[in-house]
ROVEXPA-948593 format. One line per 4 residues: number of its first residue (from 1); their letters; for each residue x, y, z of N, C-alpha, C, O. Coordinates in nm, 4 decimals, always signed. Atoms other than C-alpha are relative to their C-alpha. Layout:
<pts>
NUM = a = X:Y:Z:X:Y:Z:X:Y:Z:X:Y:Z  ...
</pts>
This chain:
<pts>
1 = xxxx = -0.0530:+0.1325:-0.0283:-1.5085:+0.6941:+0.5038:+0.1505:+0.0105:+0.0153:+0.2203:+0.0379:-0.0823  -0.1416:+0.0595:+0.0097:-1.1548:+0.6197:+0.6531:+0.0405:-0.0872:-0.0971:-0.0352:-0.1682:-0.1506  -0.0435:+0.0915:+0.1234:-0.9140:+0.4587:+0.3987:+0.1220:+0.0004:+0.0939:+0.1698:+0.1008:+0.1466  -0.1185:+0.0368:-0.1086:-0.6151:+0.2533:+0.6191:+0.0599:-0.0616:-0.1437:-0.0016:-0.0478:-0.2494
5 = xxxx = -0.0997:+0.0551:+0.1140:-0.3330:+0.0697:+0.3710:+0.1169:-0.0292:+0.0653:+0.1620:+0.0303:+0.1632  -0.1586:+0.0199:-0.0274:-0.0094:-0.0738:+0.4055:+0.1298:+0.0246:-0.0724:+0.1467:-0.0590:-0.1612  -0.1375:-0.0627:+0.0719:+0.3429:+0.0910:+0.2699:+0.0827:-0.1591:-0.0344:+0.1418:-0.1984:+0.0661  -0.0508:+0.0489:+0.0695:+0.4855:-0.1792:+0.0868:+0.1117:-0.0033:-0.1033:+0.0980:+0.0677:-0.2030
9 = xxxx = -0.1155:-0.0226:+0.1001:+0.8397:-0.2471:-0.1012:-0.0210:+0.0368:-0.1255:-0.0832:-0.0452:-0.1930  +0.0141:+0.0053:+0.1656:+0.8469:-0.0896:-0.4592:-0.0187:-0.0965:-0.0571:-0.1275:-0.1274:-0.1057  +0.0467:+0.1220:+0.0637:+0.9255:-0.4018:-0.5877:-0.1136:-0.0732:-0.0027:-0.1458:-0.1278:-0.1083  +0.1160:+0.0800:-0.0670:+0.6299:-0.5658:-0.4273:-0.1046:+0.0376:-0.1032:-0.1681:-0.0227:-0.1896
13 = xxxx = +0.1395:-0.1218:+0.0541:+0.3962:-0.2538:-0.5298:+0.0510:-0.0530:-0.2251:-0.0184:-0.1206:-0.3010  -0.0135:+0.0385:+0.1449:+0.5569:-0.2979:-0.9209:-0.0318:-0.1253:-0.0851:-0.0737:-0.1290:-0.2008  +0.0505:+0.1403:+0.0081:+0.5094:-0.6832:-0.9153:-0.1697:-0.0065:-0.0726:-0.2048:-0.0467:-0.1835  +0.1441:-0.0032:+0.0142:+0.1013:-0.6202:-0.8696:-0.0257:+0.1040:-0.0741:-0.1439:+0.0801:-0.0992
17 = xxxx = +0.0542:-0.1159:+0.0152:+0.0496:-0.2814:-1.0240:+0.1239:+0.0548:-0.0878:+0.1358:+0.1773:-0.0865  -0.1166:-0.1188:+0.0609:+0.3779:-0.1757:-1.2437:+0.0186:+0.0904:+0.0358:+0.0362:+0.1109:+0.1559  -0.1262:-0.1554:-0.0662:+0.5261:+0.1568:-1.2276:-0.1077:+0.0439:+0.0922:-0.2176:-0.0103:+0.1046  +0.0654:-0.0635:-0.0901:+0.4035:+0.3845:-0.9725:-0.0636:+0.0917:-0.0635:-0.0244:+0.1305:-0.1735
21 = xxxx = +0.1198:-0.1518:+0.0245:+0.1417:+0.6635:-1.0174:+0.0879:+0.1238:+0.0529:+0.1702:+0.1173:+0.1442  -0.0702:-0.1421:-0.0537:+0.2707:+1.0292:-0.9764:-0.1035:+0.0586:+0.1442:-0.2228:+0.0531:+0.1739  +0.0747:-0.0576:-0.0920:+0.1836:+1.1857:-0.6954:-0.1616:+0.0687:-0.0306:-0.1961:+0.0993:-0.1447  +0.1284:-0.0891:+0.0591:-0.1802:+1.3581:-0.6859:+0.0533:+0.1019:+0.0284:+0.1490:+0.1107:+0.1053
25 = xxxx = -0.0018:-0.1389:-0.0770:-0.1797:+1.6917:-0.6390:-0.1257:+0.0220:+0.1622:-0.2239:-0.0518:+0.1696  +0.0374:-0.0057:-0.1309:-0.3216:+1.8007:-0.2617:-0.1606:-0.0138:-0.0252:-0.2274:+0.0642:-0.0931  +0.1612:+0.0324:+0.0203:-0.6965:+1.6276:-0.2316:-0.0690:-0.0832:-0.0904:-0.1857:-0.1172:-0.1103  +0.0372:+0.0589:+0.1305:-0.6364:+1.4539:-0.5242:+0.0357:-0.1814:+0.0272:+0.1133:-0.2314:+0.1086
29 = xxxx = -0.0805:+0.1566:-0.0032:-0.6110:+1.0474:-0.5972:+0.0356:-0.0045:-0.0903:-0.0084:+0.0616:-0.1844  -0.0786:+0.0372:+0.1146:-0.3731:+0.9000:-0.8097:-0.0714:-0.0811:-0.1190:-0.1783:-0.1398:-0.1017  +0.0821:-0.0050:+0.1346:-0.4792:+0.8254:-1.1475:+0.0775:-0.1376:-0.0489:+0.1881:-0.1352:-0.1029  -0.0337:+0.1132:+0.0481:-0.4564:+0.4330:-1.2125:-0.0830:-0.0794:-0.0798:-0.0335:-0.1795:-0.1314
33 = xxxx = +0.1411:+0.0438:+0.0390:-0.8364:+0.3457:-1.3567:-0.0002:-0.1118:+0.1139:-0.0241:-0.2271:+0.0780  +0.0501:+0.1278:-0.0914:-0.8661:+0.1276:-1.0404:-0.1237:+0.0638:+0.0691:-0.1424:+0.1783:+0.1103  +0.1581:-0.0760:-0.0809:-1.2264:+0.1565:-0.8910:+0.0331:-0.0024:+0.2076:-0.0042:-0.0949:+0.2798  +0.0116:-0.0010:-0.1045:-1.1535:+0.2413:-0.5451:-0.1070:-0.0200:+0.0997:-0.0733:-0.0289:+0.2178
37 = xxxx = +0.0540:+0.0862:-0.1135:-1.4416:+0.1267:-0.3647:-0.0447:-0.1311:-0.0642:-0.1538:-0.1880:-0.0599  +0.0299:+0.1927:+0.0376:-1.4251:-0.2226:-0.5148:+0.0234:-0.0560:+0.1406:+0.1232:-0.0153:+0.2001  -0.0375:+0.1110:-0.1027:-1.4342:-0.4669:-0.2190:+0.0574:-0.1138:-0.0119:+0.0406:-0.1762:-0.1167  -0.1099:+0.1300:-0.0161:-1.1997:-0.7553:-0.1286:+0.0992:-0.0336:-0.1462:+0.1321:-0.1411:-0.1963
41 = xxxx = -0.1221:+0.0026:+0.1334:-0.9523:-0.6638:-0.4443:+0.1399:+0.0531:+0.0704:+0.1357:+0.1163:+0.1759  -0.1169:-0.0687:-0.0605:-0.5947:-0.5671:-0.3678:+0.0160:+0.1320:-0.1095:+0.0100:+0.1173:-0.2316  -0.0052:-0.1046:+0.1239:-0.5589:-0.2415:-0.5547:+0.1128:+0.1172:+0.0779:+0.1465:+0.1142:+0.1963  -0.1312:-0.1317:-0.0860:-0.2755:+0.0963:-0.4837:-0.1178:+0.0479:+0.0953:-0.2323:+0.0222:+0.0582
45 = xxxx = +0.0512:-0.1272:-0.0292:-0.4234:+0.3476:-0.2243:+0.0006:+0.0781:-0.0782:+0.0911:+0.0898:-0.1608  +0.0259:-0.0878:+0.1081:-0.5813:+0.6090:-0.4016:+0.0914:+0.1609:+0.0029:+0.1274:+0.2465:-0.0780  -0.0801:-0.1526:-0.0053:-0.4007:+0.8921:-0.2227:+0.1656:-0.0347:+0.0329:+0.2577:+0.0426:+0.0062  -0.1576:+0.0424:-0.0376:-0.0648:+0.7028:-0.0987:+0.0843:-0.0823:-0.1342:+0.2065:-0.0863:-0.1486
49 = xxxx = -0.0475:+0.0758:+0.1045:-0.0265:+0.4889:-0.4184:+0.1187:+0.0062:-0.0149:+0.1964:-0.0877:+0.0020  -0.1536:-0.0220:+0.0474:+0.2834:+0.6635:-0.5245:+0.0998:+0.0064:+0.0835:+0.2096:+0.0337:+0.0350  -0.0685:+0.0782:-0.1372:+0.4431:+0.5728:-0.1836:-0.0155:-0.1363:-0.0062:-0.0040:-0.1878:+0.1050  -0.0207:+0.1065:+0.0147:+0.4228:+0.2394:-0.3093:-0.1344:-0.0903:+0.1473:-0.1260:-0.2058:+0.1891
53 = xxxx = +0.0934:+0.0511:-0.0731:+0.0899:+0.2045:-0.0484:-0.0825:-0.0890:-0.0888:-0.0931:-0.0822:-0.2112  +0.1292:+0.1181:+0.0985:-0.1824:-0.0933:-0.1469:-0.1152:+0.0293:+0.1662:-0.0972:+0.0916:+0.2709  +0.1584:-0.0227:-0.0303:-0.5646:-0.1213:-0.0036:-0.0330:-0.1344:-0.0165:+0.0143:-0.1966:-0.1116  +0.1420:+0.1176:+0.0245:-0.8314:-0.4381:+0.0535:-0.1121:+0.0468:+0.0462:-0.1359:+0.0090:+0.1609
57 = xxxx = +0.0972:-0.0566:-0.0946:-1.1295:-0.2564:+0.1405:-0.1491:-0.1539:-0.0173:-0.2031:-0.2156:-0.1090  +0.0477:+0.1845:+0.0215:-1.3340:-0.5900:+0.2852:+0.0012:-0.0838:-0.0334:-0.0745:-0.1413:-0.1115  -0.0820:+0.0925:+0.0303:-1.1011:-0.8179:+0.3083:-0.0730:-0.1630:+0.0323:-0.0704:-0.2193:+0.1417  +0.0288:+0.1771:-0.0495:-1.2536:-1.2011:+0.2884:+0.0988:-0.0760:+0.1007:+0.2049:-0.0211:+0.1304
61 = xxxx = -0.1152:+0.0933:-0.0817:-1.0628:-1.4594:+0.5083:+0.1027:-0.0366:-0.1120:+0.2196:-0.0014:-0.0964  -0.0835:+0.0409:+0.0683:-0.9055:-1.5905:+0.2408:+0.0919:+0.1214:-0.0736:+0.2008:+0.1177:-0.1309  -0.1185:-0.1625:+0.1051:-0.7696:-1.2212:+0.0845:+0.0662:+0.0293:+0.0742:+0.1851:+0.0454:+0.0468  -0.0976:-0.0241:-0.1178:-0.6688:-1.1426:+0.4399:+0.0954:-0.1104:+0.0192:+0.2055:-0.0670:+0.0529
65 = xxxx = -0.1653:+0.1211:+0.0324:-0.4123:-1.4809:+0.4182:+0.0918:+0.0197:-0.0862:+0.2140:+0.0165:-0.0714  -0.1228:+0.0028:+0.0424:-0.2984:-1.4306:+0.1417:+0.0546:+0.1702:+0.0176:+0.1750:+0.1925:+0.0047  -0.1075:-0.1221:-0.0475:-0.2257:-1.0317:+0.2345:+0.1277:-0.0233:+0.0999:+0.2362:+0.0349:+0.0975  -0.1479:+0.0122:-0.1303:+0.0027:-1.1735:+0.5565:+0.1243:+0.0130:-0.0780:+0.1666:+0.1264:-0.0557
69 = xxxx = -0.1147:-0.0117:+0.0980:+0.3190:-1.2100:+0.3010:+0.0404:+0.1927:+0.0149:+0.1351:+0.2470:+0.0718  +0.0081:-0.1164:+0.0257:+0.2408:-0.8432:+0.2171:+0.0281:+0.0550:+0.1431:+0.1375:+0.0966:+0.1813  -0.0179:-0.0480:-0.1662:+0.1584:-0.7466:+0.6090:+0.1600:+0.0035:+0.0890:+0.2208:+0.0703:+0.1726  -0.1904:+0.0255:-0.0723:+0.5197:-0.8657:+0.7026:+0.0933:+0.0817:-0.0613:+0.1859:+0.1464:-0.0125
73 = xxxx = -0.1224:-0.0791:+0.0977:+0.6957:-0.7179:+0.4239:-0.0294:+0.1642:+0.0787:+0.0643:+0.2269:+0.1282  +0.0220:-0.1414:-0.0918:+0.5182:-0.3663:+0.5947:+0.0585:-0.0125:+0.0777:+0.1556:+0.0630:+0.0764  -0.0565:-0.0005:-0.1285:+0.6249:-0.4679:+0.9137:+0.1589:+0.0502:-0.0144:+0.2218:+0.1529:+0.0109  -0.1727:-0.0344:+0.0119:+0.9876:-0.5307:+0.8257:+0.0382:+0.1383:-0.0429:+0.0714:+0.2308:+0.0312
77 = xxxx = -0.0131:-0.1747:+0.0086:+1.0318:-0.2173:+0.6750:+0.0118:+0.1173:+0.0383:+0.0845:+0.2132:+0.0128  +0.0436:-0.1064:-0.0983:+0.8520:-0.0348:+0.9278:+0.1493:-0.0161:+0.0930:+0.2192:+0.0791:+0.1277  -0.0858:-0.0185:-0.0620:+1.1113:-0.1603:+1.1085:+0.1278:+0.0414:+0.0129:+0.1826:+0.0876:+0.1130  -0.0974:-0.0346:+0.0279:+1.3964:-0.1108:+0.9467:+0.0218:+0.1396:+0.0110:+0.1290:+0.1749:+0.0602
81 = xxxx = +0.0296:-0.1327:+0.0349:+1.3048:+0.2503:+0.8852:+0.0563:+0.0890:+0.1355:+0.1486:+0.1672:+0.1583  -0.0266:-0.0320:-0.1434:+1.2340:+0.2885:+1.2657:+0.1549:+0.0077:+0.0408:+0.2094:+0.1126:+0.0753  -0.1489:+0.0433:-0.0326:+1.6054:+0.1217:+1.3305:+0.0958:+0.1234:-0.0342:+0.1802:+0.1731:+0.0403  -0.1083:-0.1101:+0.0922:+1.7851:+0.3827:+1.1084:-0.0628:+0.1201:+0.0631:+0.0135:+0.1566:+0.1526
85 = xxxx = +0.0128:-0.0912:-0.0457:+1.5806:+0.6898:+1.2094:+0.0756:-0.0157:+0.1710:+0.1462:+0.0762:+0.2124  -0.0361:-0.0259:-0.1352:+1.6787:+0.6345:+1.5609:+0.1112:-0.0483:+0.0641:+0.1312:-0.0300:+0.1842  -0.1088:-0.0113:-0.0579:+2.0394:+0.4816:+1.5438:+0.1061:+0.1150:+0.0078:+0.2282:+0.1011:+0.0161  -0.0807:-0.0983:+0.0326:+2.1766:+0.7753:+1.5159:-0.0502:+0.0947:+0.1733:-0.0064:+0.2083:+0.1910
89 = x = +0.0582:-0.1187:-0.1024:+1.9800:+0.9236:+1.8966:+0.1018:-0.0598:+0.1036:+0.1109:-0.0111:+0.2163
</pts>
């Protein structure tokens, strides 16, 4: 099974989930006791977690609304990120 997620501000990720998880080691998921195939919960990614990534695996209508907040905050980011890697070409 594919697992998709969105990179999300620390703060954001600390808000829902406190500190971050340490990295896994290679193959490994991060170690939070969250049941990763729970459906329509917001929970870390199991392998990105400690990149401050989150997960809805089958998202209701209503979980997918209130994720948009979240979805934007990715966006912006993404963008910012983008902006900086490439004012410098």
């Amino acid at each position: 099974m594919k697992n998709g997620g969105i990179g999300i501000a620390k703060q954001s990720y600390e808000k829902h989930f406190g500190s971050k998880p340490k990295r896994p080691p290679k193959g490994g998921i991060i170690d939070t006791g969250h049941d990763f195939t729970a459906l329509n919960k917001l929970m870390p990614h199991p392998i990105y977690g400690w990149m401050s990534w989150v997960q809805v695996l089958n998202p209701s209508v209503s979980m997918f609304e209130d994720l948009l907040p979240l979805i934007a905050e990715a966006h912006e980011n993404a963008v910012i990120k983008f902006n900086k890697k490439t004012a410098n070409k």
